[in-house]
BABA-248645 format. One record per atom (N, C-alpha, C, O): residue number from 1; residue in one letter; atom name; z negated, y, x. Coordinates in nm, 2 decimals, m for minus. Atoms other than C-alpha are relative to their C-alpha. Layout:
REM BABA-248645
NUM,A,CA,Z,Y,X
...
//
This chain:
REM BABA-248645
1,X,N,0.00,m0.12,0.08
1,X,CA,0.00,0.00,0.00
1,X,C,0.00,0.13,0.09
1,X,O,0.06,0.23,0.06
2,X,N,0.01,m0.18,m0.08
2,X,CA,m0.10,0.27,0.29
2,X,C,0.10,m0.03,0.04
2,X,O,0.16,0.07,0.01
3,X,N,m0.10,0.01,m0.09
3,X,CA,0.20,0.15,0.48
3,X,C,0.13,0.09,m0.13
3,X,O,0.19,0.19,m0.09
4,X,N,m0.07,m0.07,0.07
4,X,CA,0.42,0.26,0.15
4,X,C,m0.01,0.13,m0.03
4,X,O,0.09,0.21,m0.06
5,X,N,0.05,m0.12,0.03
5,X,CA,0.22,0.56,0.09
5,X,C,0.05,0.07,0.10
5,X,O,0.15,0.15,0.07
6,X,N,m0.04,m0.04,m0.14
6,X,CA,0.26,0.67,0.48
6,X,C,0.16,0.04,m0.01
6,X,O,0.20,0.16,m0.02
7,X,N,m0.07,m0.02,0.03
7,X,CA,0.59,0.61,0.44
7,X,C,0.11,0.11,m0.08
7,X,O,0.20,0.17,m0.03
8,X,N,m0.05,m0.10,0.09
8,X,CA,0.70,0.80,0.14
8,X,C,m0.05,0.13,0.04
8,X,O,0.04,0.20,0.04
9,X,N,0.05,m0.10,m0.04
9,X,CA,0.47,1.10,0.26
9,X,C,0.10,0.02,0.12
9,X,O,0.18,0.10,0.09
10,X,N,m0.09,m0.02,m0.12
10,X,CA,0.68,1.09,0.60
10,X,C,0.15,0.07,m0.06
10,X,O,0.20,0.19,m0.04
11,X,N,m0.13,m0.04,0.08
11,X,CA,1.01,1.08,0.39
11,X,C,0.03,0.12,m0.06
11,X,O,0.14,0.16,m0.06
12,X,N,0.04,m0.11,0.09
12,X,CA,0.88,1.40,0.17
12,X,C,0.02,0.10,0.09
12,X,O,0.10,0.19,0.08
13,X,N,0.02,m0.13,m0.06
13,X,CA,0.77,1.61,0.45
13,X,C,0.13,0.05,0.08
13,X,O,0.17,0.16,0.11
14,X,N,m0.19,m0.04,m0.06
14,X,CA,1.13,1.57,0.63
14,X,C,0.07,0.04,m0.07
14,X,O,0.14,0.13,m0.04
15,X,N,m0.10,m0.08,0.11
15,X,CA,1.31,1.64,0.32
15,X,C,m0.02,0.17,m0.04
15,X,O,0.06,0.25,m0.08
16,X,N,0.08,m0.14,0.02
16,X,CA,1.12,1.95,0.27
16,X,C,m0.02,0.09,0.15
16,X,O,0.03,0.20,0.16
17,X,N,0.00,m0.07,m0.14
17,X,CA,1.06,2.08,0.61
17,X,C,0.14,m0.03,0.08
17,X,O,0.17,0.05,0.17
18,X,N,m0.11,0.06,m0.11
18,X,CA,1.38,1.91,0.79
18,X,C,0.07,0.12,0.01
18,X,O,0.08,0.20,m0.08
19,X,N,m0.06,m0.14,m0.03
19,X,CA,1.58,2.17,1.00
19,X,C,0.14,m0.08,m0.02
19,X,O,0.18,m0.20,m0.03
20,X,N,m0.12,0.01,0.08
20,X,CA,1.93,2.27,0.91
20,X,C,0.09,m0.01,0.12
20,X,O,0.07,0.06,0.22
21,X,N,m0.03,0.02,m0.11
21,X,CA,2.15,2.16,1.13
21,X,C,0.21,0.02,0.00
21,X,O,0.30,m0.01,0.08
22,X,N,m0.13,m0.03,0.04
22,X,CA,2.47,2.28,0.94
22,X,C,0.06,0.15,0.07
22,X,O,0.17,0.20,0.04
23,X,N,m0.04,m0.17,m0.01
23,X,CA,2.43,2.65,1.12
23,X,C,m0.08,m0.02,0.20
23,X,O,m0.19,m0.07,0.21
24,X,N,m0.05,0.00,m0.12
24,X,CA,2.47,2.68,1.53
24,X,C,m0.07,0.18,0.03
24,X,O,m0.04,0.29,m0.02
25,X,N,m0.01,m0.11,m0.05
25,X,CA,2.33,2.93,1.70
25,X,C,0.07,0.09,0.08
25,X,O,0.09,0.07,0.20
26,X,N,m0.09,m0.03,m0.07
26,X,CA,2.55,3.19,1.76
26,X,C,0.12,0.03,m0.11
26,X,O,0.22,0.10,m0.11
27,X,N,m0.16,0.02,0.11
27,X,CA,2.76,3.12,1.47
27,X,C,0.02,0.17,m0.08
27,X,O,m0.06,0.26,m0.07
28,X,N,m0.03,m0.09,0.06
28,X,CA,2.94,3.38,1.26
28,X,C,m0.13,0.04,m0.14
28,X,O,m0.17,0.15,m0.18
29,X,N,0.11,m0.05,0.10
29,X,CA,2.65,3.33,0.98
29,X,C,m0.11,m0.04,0.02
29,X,O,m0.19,m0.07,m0.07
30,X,N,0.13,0.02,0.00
30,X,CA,2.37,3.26,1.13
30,X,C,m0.09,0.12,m0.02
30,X,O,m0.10,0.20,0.07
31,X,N,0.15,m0.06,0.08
31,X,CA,2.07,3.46,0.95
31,X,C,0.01,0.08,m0.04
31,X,O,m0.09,0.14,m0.08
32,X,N,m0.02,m0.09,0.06
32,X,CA,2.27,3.72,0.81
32,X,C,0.10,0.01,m0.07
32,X,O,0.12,0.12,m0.12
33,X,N,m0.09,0.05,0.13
33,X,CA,2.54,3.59,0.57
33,X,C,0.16,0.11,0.10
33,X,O,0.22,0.11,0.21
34,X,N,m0.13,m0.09,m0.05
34,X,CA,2.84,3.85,0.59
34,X,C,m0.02,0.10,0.13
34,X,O,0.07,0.14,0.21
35,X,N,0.02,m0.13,m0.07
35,X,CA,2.66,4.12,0.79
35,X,C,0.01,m0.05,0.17
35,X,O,m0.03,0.02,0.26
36,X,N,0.05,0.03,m0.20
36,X,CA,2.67,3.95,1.18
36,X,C,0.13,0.05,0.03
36,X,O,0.24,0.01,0.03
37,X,N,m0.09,m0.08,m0.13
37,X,CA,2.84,4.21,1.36
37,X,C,m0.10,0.09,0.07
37,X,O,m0.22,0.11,0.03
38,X,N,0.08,m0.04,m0.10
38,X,CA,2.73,4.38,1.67
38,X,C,0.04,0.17,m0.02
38,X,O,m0.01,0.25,0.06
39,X,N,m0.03,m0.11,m0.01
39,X,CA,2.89,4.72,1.57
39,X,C,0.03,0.06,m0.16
39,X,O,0.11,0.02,m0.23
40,X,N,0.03,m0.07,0.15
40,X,CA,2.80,4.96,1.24
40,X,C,0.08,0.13,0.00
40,X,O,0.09,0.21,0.09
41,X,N,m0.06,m0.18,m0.02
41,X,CA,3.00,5.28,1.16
41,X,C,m0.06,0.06,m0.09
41,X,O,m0.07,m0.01,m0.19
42,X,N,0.09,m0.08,0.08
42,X,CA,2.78,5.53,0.98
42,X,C,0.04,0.17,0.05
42,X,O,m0.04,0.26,0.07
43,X,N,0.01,m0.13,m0.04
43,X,CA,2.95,5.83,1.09
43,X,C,0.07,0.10,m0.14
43,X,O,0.12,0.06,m0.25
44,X,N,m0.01,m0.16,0.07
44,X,CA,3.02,6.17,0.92
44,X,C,0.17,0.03,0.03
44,X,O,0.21,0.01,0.15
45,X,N,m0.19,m0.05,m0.09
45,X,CA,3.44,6.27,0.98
45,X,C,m0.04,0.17,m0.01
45,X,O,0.03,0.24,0.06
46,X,N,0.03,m0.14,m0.04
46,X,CA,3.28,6.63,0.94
46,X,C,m0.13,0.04,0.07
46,X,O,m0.22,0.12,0.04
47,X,N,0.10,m0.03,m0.09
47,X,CA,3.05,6.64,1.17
47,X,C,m0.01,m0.07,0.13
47,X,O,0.02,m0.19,0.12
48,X,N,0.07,0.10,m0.07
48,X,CA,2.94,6.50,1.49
48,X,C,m0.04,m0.11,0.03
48,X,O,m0.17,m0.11,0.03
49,X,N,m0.01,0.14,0.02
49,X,CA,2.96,6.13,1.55
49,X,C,m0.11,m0.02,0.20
49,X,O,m0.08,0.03,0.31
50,X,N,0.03,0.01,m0.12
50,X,CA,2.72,6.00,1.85
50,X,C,m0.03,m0.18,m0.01
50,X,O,m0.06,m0.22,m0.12
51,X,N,0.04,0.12,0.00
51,X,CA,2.67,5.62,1.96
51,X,C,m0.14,0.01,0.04
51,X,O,m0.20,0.08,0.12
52,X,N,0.15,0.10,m0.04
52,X,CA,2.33,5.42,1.97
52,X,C,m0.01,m0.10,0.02
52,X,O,0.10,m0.16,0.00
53,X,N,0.05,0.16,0.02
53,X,CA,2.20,5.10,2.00
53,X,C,m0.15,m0.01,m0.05
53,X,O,m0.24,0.06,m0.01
54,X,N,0.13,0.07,0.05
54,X,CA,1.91,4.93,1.80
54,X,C,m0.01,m0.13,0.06
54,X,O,0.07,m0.22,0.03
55,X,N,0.04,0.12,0.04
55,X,CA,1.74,4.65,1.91
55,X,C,m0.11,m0.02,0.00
55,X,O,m0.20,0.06,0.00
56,X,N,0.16,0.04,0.04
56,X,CA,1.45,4.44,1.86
56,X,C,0.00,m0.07,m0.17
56,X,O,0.10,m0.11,m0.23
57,X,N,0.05,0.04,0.10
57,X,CA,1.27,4.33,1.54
57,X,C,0.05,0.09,m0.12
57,X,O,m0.02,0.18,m0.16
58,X,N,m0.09,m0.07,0.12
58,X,CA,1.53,4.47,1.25
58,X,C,0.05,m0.08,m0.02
58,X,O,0.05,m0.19,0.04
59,X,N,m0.03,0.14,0.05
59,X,CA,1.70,4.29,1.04
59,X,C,0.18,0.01,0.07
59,X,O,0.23,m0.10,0.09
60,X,N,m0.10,m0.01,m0.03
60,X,CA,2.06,4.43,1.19
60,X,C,0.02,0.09,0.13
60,X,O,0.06,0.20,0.14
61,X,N,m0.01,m0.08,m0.16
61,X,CA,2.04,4.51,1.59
61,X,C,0.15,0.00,0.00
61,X,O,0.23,m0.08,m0.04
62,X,N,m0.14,m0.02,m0.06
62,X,CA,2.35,4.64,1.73
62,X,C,0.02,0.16,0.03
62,X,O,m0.07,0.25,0.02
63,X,N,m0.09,m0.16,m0.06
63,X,CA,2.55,4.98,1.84
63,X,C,0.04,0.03,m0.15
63,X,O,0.10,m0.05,m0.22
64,X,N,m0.02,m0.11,0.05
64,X,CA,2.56,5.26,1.62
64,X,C,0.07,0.13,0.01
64,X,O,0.06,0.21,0.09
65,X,N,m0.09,m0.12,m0.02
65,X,CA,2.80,5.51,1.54
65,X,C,m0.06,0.11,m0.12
65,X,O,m0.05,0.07,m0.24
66,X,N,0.12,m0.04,0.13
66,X,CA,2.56,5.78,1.32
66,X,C,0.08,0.15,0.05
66,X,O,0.14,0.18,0.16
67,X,N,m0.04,m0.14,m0.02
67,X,CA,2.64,6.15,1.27
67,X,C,m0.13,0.04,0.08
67,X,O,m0.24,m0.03,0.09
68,X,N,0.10,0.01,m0.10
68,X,CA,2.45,6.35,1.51
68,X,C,m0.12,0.06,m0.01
68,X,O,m0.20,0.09,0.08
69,X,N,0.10,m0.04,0.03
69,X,CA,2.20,6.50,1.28
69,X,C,m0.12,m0.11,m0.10
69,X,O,m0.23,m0.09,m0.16
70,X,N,0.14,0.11,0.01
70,X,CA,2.02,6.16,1.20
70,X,C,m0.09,m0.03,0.03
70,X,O,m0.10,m0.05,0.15
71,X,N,0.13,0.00,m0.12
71,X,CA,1.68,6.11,1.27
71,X,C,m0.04,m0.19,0.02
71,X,O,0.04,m0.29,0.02
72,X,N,0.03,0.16,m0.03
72,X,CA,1.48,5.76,1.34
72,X,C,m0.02,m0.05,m0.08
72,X,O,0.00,m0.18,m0.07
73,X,N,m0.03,0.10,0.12
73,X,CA,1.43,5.67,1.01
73,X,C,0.12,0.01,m0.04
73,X,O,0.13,m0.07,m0.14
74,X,N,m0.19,0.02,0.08
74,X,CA,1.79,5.69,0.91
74,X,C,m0.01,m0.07,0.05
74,X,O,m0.05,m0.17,m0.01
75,X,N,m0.02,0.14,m0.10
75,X,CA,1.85,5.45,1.21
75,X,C,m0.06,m0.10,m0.06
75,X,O,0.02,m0.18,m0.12
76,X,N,0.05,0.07,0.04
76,X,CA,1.59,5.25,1.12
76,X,C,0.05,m0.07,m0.15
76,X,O,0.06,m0.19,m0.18
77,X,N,m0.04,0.10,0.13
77,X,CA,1.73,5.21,0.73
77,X,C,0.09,m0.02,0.02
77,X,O,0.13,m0.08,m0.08
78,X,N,m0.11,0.02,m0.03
78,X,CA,2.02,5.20,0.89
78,X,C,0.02,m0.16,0.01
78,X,O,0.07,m0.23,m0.08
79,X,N,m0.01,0.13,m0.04
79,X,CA,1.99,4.87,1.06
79,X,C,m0.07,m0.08,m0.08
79,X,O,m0.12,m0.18,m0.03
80,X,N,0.12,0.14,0.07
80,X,CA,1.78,4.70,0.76
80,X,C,m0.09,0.00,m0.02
80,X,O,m0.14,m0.08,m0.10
81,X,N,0.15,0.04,0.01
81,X,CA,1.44,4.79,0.79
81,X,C,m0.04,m0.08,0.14
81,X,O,0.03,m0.16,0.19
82,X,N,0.12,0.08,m0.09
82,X,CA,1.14,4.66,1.06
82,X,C,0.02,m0.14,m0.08
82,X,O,0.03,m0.16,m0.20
83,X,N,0.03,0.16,0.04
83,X,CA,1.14,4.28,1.05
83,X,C,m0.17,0.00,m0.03
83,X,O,m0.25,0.10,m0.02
84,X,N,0.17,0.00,0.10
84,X,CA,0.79,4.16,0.87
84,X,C,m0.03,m0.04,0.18
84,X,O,m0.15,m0.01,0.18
85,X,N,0.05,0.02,m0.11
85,X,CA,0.74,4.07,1.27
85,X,C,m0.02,0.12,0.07
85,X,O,m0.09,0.11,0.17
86,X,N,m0.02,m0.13,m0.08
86,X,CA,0.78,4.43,1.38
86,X,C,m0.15,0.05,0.04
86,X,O,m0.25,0.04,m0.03
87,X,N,0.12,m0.08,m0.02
87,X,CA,0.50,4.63,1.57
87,X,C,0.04,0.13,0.00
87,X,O,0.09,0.20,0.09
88,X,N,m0.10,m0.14,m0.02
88,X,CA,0.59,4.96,1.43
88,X,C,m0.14,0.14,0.05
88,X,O,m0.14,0.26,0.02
89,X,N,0.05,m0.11,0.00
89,X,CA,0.29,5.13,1.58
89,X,C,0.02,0.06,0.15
89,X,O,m0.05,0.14,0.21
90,X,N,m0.02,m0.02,m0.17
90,X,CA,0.48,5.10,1.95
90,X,C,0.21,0.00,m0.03
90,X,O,0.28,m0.09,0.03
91,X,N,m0.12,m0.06,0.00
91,X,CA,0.86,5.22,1.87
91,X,C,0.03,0.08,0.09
91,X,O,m0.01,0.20,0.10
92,X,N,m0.08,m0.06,m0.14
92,X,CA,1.06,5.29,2.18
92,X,C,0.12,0.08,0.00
92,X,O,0.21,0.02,m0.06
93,X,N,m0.14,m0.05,m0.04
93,X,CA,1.34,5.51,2.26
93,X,C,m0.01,0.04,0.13
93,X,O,m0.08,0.12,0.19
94,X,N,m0.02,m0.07,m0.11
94,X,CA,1.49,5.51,2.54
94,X,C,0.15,0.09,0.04
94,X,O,0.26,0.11,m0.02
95,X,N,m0.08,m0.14,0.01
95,X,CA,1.67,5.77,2.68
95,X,C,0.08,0.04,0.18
95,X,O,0.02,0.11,0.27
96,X,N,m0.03,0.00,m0.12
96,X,CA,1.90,5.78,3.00
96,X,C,0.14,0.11,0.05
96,X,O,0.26,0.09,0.02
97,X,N,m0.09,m0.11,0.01
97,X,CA,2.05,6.12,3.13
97,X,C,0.08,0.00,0.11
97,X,O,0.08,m0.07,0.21
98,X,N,m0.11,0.01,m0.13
98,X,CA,2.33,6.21,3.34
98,X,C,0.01,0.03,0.13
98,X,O,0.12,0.03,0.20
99,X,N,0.00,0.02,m0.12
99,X,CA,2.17,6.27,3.66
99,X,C,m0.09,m0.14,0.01
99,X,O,m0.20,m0.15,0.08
100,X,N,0.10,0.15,m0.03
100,X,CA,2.02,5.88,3.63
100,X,C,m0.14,0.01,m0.05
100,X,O,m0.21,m0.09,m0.02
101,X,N,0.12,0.00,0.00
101,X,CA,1.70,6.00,3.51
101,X,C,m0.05,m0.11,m0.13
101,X,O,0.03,m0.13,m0.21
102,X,N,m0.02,0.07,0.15
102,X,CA,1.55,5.76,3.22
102,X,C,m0.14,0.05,m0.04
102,X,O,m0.23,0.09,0.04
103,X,N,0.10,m0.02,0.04
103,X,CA,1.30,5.82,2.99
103,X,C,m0.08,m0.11,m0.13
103,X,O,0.00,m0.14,m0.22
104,X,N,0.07,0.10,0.12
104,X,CA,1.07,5.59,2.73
104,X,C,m0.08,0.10,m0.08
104,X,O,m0.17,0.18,m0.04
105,X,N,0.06,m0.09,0.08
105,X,CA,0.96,5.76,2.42
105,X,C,m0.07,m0.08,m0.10
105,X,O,m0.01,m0.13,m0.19
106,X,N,0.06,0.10,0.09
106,X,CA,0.69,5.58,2.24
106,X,C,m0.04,0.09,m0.14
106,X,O,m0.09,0.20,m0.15
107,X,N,0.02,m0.10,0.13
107,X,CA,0.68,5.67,1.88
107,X,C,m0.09,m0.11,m0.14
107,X,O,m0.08,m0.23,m0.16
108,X,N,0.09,0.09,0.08
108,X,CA,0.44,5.55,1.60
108,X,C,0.06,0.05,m0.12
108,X,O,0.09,0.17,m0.13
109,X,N,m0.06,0.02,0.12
109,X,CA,0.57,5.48,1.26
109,X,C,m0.03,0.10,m0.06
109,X,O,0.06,0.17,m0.11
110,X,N,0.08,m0.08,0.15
110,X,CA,0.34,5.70,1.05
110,X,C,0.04,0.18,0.06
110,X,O,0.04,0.28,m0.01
111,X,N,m0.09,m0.09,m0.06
111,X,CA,0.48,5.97,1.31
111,X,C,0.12,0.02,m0.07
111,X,O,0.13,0.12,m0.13
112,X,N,m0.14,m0.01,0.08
112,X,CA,0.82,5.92,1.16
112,X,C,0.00,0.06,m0.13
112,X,O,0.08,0.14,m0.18
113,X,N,m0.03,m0.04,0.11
113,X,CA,0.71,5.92,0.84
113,X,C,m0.08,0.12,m0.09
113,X,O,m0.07,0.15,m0.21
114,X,N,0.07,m0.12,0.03
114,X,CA,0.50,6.20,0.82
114,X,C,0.07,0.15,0.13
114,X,O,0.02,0.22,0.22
115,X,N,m0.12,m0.04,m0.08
115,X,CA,0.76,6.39,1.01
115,X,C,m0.02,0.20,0.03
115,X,O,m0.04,0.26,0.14
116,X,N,0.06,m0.08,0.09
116,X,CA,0.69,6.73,0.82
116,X,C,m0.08,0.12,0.07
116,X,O,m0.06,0.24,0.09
117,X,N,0.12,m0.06,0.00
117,X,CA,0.37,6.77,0.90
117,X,C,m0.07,0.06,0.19
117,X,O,m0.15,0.14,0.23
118,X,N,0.00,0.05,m0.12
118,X,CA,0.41,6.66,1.28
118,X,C,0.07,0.19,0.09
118,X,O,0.02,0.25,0.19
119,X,N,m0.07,m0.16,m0.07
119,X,CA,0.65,7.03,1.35
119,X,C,m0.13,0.09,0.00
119,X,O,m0.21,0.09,m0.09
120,X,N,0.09,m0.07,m0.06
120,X,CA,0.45,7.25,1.51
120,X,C,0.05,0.11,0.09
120,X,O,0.08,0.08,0.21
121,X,N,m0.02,m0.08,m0.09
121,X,CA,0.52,7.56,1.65
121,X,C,0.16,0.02,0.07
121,X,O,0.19,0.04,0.18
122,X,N,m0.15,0.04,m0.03
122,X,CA,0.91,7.52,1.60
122,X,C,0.04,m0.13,0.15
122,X,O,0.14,m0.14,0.20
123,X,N,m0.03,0.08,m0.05
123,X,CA,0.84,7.23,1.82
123,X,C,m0.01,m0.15,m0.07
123,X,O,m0.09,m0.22,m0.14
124,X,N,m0.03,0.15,0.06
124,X,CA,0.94,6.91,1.73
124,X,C,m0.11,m0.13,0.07
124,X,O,m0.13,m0.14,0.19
125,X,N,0.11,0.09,m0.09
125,X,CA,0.67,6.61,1.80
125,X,C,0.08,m0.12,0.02
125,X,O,0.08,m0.20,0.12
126,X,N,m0.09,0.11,m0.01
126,X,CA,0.92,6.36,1.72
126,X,C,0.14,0.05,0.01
126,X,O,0.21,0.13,m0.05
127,X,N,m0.14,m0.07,m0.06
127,X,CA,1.24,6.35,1.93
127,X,C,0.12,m0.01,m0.10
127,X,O,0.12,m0.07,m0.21
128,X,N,m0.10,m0.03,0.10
128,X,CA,1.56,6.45,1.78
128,X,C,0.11,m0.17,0.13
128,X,O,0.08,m0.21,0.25
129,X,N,m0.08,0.11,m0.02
129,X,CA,1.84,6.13,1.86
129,X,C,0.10,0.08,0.09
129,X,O,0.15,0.18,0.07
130,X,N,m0.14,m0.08,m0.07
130,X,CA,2.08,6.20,2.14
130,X,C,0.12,m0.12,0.04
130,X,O,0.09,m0.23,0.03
131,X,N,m0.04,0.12,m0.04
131,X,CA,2.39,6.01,2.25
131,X,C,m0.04,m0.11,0.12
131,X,O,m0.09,m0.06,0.22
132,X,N,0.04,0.11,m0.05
132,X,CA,2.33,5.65,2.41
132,X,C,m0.11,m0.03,0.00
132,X,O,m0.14,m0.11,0.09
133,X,N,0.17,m0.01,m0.03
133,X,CA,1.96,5.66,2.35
133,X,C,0.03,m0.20,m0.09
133,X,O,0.10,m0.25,m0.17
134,X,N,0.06,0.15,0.08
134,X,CA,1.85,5.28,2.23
134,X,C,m0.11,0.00,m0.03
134,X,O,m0.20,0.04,0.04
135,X,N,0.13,m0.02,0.09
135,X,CA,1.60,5.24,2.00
135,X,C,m0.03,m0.16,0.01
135,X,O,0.05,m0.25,m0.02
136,X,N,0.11,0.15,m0.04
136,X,CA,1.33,4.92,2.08
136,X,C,m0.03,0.03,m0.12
136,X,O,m0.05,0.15,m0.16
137,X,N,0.16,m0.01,0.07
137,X,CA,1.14,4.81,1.79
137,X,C,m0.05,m0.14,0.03
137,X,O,0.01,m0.25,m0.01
138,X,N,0.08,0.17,m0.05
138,X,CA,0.92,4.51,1.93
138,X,C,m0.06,m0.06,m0.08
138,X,O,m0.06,m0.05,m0.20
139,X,N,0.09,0.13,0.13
139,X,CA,0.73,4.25,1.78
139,X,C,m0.02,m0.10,0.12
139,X,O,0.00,m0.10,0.24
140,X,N,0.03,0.14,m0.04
140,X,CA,0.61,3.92,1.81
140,X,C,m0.03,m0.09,m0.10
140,X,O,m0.13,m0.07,m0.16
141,X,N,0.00,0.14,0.11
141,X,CA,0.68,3.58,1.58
141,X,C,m0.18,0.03,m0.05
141,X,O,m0.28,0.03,0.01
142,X,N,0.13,0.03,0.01
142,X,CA,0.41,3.58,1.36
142,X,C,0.00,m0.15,m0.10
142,X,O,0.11,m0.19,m0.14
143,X,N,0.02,0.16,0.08
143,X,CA,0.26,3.21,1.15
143,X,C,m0.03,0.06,m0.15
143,X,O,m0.13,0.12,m0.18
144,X,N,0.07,m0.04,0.13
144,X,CA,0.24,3.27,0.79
144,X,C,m0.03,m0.13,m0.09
144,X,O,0.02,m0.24,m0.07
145,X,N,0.06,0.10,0.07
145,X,CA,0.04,3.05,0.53
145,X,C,0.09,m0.14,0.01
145,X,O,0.04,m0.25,0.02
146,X,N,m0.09,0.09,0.00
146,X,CA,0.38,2.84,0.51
146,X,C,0.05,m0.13,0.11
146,X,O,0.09,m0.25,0.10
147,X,N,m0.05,0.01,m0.10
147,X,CA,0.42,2.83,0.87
147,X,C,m0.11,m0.13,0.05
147,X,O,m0.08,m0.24,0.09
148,X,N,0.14,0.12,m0.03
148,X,CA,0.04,2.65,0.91
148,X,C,0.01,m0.15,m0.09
148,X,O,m0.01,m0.26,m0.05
149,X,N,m0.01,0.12,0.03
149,X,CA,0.12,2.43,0.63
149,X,C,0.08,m0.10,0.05
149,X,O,0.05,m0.22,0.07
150,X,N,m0.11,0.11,m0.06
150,X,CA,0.47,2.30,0.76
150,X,C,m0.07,m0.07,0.16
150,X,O,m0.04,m0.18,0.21
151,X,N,0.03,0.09,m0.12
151,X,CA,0.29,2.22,1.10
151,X,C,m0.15,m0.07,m0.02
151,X,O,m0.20,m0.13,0.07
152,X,N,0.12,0.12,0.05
152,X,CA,m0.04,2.02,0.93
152,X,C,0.07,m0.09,m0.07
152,X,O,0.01,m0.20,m0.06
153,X,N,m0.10,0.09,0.06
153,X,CA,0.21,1.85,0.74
153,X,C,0.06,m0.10,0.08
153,X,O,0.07,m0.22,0.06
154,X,N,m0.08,0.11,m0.10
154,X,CA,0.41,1.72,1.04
154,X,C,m0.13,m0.09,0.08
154,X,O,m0.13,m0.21,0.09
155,X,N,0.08,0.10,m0.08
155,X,CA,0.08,1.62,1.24
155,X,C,m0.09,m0.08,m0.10
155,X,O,m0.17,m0.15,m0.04
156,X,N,0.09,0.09,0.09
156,X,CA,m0.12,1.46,0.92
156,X,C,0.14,m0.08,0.01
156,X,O,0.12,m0.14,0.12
157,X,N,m0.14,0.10,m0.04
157,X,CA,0.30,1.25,0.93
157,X,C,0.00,m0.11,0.06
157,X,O,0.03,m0.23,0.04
158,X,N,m0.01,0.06,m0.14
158,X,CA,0.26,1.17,1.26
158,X,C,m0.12,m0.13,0.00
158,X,O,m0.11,m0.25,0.01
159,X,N,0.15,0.09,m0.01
159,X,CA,m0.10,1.03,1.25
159,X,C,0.05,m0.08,m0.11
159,X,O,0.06,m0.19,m0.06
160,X,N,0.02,0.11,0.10
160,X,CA,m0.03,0.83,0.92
160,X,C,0.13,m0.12,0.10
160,X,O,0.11,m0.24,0.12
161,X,N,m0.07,0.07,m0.06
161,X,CA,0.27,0.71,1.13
161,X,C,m0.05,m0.08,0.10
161,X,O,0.00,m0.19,0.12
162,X,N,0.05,0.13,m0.12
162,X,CA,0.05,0.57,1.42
162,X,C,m0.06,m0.03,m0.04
162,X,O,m0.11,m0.12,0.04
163,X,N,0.13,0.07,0.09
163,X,CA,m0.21,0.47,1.19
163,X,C,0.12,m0.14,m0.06
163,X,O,0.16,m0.22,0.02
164,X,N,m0.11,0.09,0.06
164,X,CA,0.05,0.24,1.01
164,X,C,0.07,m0.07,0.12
164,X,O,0.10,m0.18,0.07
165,X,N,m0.04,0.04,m0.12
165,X,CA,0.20,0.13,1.36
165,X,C,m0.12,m0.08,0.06
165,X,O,m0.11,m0.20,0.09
166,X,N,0.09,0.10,m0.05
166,X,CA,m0.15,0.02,1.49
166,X,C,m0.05,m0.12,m0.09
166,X,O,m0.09,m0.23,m0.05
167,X,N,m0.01,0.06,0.07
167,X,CA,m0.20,m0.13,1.19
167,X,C,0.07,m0.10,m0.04
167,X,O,0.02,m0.20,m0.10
168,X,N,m0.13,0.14,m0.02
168,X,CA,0.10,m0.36,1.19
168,X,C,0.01,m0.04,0.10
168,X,O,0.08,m0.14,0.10
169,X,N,m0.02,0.07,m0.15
169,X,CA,0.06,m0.43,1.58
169,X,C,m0.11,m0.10,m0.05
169,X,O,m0.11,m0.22,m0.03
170,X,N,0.16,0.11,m0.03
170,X,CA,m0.32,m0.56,1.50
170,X,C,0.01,m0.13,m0.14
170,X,O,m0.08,m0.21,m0.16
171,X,N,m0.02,0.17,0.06
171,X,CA,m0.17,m0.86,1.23
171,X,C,0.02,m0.03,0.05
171,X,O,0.04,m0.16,0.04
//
């Protein structure tokens, strides 16, 4: 009876958790249906057109063609939104001028979106976008409730699997 139970539990949790093995990393649709391109046009034909790059934790990194009075949240809804992995209280731009100099601009979300309030003294606290600049948004994978279950699922599997194995060695 445990050997059938074991069993069937094994069979369940692979049908349910089993990875997909129909999509290649790399492929034309991996994790974004129609949208996997590496280059967006979002420009203005009356105005000022400058390139960027996004990457990082978004749902659509790549080069940017944005008019040139966009700020970082445009970008940002630009490319999709922060991934639910994003750490948006360490947003980078970097920034590399034409005598070689580079610069890293660390910018915190509630900065962006309190924008407003941030001008001061006809100075700007958050930078205005220039050409080539690339915009970081970092992160780090996080485990959600799903993530804990699919991996107690595989190792309670496992165990019924060597439980059922020593159990048929020792008839």
């Amino acid at each position: 009876m445990i050997k059938y139970l074991s069993l069937l539990f094994i069979l369940f949790s692979v049908f349910i958790y089993g990875q997909d093995t129909g999509t290649q990393l790399g492929s034309a649709n991996f994790d974004r249906g129609t949208y996997a391109r590496a280059f967006f046009d979002y420009s203005d034909p009356g105005s000022v057109n400058i390139k960027i790059s996004v990457w990082g934790y978004v749902r659509y990194p790549g080069k940017y063609l944005i008019p040139d009075y966009t700020t970082i949240t445009d970008v940002l809804s630009y490319s999709g939104g922060p991934d639910e992995n994003a750490n948006l209280d360490d947003v980078r731009l970097y920034r590399v001028f034409e005598d070689g100099k580079e610069q890293m601009i660390k910018i915190n979300y509630n900065d962006l979106m309190w924008e407003d309030h941030l001008t001061q003294n006809n100075r700007r606290a958050v930078p205005k976008i220039q050409p080539n600049d690339i915009l970081v948004v970092p992160g780090e994978p996080r485990l959600f409730f799903r993530d804990y279950f699919a991996i107690g699922l595989s190792v309670l599997g496992i165990m019924l699997a060597v439980t059922n194995l020593v159990v048929s060695l020792n008839r």
